[in-house]
N, C-alpha and C positions, 0 to 999 in steps of 0.2 A: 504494500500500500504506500498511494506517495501520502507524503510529508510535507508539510510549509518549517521552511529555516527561518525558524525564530530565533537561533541561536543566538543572535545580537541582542533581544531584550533581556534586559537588567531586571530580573525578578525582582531580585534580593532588594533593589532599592526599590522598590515600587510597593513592596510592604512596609504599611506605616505600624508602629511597633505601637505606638502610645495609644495608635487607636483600635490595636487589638488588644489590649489593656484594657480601655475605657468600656470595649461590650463585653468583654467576659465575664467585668464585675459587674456591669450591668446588668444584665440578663441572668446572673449566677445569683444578684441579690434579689431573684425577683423568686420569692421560695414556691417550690414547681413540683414538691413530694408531691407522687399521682395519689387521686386523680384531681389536683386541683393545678395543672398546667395553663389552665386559660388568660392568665394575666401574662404571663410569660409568652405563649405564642401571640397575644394580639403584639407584645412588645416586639419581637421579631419580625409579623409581620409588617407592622408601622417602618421598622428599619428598612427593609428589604424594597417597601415601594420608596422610603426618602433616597435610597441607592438606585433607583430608577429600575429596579426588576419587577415583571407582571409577578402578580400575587394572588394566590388563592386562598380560600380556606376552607378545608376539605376535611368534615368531621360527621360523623354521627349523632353528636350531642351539641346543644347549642353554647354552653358552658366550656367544651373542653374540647379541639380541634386541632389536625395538624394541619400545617402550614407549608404550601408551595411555592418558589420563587420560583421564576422563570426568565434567561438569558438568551436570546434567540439569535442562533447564528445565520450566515448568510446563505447556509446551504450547502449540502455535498457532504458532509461532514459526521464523523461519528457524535451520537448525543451519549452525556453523562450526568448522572442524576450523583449529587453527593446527600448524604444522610446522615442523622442524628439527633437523639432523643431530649425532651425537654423536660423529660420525670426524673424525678432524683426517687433512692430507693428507701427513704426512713422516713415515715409518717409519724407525725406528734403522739399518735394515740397506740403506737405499739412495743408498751410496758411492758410484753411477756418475752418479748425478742432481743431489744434492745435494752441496755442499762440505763442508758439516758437518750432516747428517741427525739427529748425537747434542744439536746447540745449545737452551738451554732456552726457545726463543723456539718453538720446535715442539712442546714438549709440557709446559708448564708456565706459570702465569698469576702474575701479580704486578701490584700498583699502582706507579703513578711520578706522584706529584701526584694530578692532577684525570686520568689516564686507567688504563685496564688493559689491561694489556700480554698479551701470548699471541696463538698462532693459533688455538689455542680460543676465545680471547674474539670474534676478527672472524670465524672459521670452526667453529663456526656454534655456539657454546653461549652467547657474550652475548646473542643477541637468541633463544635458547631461554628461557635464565633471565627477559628480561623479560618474557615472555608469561605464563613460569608463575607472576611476581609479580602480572603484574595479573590473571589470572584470582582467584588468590589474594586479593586484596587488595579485589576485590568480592566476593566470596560471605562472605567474614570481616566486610564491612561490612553483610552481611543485604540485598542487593539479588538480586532474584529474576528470571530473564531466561526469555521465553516458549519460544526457541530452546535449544538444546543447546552448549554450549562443548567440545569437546576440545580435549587436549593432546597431541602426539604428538613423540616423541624418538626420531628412527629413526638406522637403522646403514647404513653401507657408501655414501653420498652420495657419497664422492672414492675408490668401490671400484676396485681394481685389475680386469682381466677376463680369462678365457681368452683364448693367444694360440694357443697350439700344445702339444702334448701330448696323455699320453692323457687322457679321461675325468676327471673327481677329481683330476689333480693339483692343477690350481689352484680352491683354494676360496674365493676371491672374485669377487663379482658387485655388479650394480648390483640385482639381482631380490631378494634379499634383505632390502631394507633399505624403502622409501616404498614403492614396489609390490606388496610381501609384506602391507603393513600395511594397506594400502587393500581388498586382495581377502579380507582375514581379518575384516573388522571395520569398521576406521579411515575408516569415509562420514561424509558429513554432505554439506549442500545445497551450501556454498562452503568453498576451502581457500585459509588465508592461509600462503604460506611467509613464513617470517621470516627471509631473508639480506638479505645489503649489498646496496642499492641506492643508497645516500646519498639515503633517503626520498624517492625518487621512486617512483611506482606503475608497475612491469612486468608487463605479461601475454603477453607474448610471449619465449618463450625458442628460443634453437636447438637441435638436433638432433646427433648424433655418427657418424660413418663412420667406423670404423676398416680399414685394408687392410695386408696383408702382400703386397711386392713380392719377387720371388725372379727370381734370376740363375742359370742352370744350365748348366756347358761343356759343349760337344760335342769338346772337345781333349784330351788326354792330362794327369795331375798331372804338370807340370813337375816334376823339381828339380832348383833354382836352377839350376845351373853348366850346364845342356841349354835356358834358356830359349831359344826364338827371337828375333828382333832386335826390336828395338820399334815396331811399324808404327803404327794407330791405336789409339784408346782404346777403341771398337765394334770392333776385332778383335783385343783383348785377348783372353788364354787365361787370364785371372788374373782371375775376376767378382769380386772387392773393387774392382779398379779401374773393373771397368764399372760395379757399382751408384756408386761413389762419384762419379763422373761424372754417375749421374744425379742427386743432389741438390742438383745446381745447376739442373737443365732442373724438379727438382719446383719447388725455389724461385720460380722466375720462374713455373712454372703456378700456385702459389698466389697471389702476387700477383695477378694478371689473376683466375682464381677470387675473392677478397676483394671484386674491385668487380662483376664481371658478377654475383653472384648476392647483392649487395643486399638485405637483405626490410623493409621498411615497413610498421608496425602501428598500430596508432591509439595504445597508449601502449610506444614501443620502436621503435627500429631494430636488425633483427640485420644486421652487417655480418660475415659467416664467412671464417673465416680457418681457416690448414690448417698442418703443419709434420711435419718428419722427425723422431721421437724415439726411436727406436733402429736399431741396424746391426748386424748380426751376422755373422761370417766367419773363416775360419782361425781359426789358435789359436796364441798368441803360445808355448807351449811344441815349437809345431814351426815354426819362422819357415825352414825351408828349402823347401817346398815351395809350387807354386800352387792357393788354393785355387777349387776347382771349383764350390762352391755362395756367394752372397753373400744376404742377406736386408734391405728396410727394411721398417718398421715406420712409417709414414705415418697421423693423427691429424686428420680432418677437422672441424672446424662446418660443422654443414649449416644452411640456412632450413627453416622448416617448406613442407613438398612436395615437397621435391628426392628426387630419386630414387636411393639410393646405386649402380645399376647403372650408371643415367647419370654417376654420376663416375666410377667405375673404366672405364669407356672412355674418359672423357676424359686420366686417366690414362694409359691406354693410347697412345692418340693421340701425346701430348704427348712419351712417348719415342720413338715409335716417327719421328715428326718427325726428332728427334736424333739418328738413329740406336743408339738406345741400348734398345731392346724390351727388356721384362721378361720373361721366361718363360713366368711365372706371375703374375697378379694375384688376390689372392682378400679377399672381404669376411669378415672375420671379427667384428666387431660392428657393429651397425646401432642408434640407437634415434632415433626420429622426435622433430623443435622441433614447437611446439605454438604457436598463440595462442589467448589461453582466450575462448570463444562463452559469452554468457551470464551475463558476472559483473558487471553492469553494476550489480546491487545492490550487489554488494562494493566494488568501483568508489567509486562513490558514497560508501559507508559509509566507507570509507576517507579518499578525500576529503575528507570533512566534519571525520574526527576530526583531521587532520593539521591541517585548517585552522585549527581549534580550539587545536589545542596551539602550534603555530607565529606562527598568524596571517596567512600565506602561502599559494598552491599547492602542492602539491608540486612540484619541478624537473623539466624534461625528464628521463629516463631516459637516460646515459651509453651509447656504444650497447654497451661490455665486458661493463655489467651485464646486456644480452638478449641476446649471442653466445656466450654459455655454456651448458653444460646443467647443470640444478639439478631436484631433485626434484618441481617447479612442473607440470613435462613429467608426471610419474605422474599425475596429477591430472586434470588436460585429457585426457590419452590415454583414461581409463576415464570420463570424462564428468560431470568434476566443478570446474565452472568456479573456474580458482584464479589467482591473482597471486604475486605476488612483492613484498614490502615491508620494509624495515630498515632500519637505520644503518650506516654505511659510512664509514670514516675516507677523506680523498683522499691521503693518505701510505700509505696500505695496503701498496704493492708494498714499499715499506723501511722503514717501522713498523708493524708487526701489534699496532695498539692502537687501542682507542675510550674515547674521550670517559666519565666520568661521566655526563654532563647526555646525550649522544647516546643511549645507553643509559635512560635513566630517559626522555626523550623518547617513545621507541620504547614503552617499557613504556606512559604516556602513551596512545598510540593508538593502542596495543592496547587497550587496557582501551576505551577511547570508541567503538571499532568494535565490542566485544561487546555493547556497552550499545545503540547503534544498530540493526547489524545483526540479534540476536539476538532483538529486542523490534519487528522488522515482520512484520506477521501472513503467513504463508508462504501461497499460494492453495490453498485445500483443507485447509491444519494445520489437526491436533486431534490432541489425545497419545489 
């Protein structure tokens, strides 16, 4: 494919530093815990048309919407959609997970030196704001690209989902937010997400099983002072004690699951990993009786292919081994890991610009950063070859802060992959 030699524009200086500064804490102090995003994308959007980009807002709900930029090229040219979430992942109200859920390190962004701090800033609005500086930052400089540039700020990334209830009670989803945005509008030929990688190039992300395990007696509700003698722990008449037995036996099946189910990509290793993250039973305002139902809440990574039925029999198995059978096991969310076919231009384009900026490759890919699922997955699912690229502090899990210079990097190549990417003649383009 031919190419336009831009090689004489001056990237580097056509990013302005202060004023990717100035939106990051902007936008990062605008507190965006899903699902209450809606102040945060009209801010973005308001930005995006004072930057002169067509602007949509493409949502489900009236309150809470993503948001489409749009940079329209002259034609001929391949289109590139860049992405990133505008949820942050700690809501005020969840006591039982976090220690301090109210701390302003969850919804709130500040400088310290040479970095900015927030979970906003590493999740996921600093390396939103670079993308929207260097789209910005070339169309302000009068450079004209044959491709299409959007900008897309979507909602519900780190969405809660239906567990149990009826219908509407719970109104968050993952459908909402990148996959709503995609089928309404937000195509183009390749899709760059913009999260932490610690700029290594990822195309291969995992997949998510969620299952509810249930315990249910066939004995009488004890109370207390009638219990029977204490025989085994599988012939307990109290299921809090049976399921809590089993999340020892899940334990050790998740382990062994981590390594047998391995997955190997050309850029990425998903290594999936599984864990118990809720329990529910009795009720500590009636601590006299045995309670008869116990419930866990089991949260798997999957590789892309795996079959969620084929794990909940394995689950199955694994207690029933133990003597310890669940009841019930049921699938209640499922969404397929993806590796992306076909983005070997992006790839590439990438590639080149990173080298450019750095003077390096990009690093192997961390395997954390592909054993996640990230909006990457919407993308590749509807047949729209995308990757995964950003900055990414290695302190992250106990300082939620990036770099100046990682940030403006990032902006950096962004901006040299839309110059690339966007200016190779697409086979068959013509506007």
């Amino acid at each position: 494919m031919s190419r336009v030699d831009l090689s004489n524009v001056d990237v580097a200086s056509l990013i302005d530093r202060n004023a990717l500064i100035e939106l990051t804490l902007d936008i990062c102090n605008i507190d965006s815990a899903g699902p209450t995003e809606g102040q945060a994308a009209e801010r973005v959007a308001n930005w995006m048309t004072e930057a002169g980009f067509g602007v949509r807002r493409i949502g489900l709900q009236a309150e809470r919407y993503n948001v489409l930029g749009t940079w329209r090229g002259s034609g001929g040219g391949y289109s590139l959609i860049f992405n990133s979430h505008l949820d942050t992942a700690v809501r005020r109200y969840e006591t039982l997970r976090v220690l301090d859920p109210d701390a302003d390190i969850h919804h709130k962004a500040w400088r310290d030196g040479e970095e900015l701090v927030g979970e906003g800033v590493v999740n996921d609005k600093g390396p939103m704001a670079a993308f929207l500086i260097a789209a910005k930052s070339l169309k302000q400089a009068g450079i004209q690209l044959k491709g299409d540039v959007l900008l897309s700020a979507a909602i519900g990334e780190t969405s809660h989902e239906p567990s149990d209830g009826p219908p509407g009670e719970m109104q968050e989803t993952l459908d909402l937010g990148t996959r709503f945005l995609i089928t309404h509008g937000g195509v183009a030929d390749f899709a760059l997400v913009a999260e932490g990688t610690g700029f290594s190039v990822v195309s291969v992300e995992a997949g998510m099983a969620w299952y509810k395990l249930s315990w249910f007696s066939d004995q009488p509700d004890f109370y207390t002072p009638y219990l029977p003698a204490r025989t085994t722990t599988s012939a307990s008449p109290n299921m809090l004690v049976r399921a809590a037995a089993a999340v020892g036996v899940l334990e050790r099946w998740a382990e062994e699951y981590s390594e047998r189910y391995t997955y190997r990509a050309a850029c990425g290793t998903v290594i999936p990993k599984a864990q118990v993250c809720s329990f529910r039973s009795g009720h500590s305002t009636q601590s006299v009786s045995t309670p008869q139902i116990a419930s866990l809440w089991l949260g798997a990574f999957t590789p892309p292919g795996l079959d969620a039925l084929t794990l909940r029999d394995e689950l199955a198995s694994a207690l029933r081994a133990a003597d310890l059978p669940a009841s019930e096991i049921e699938l209640y969310m499922f969404r397929r890991g993806y590796e992306a076919r076909g983005a070997e231009p992006l790839i590439d384009a990438v590639t080149r610009a990173h080298v450019s900026t750095f003077t390096t490759p990009p690093p192997e890919p961390p395997a954390p950063t592909c054993s996640m699922w990230r909006d990457v997955n919407s993308f590749n699912e509807l047949g729209i070859p995308a990757i995964t690229y950003g900055p990414r502090s290695e302190r992250h899990a106990f300082r939620k802060s990036l770099t100046i210079d990682a940030l403006y990097n990032a902006a950096v190549v962004y901006a040299r992959t839309m110059l690339d990417l966007c200016n190779q003649d697409k086979p068959g383009g013509s506007r």
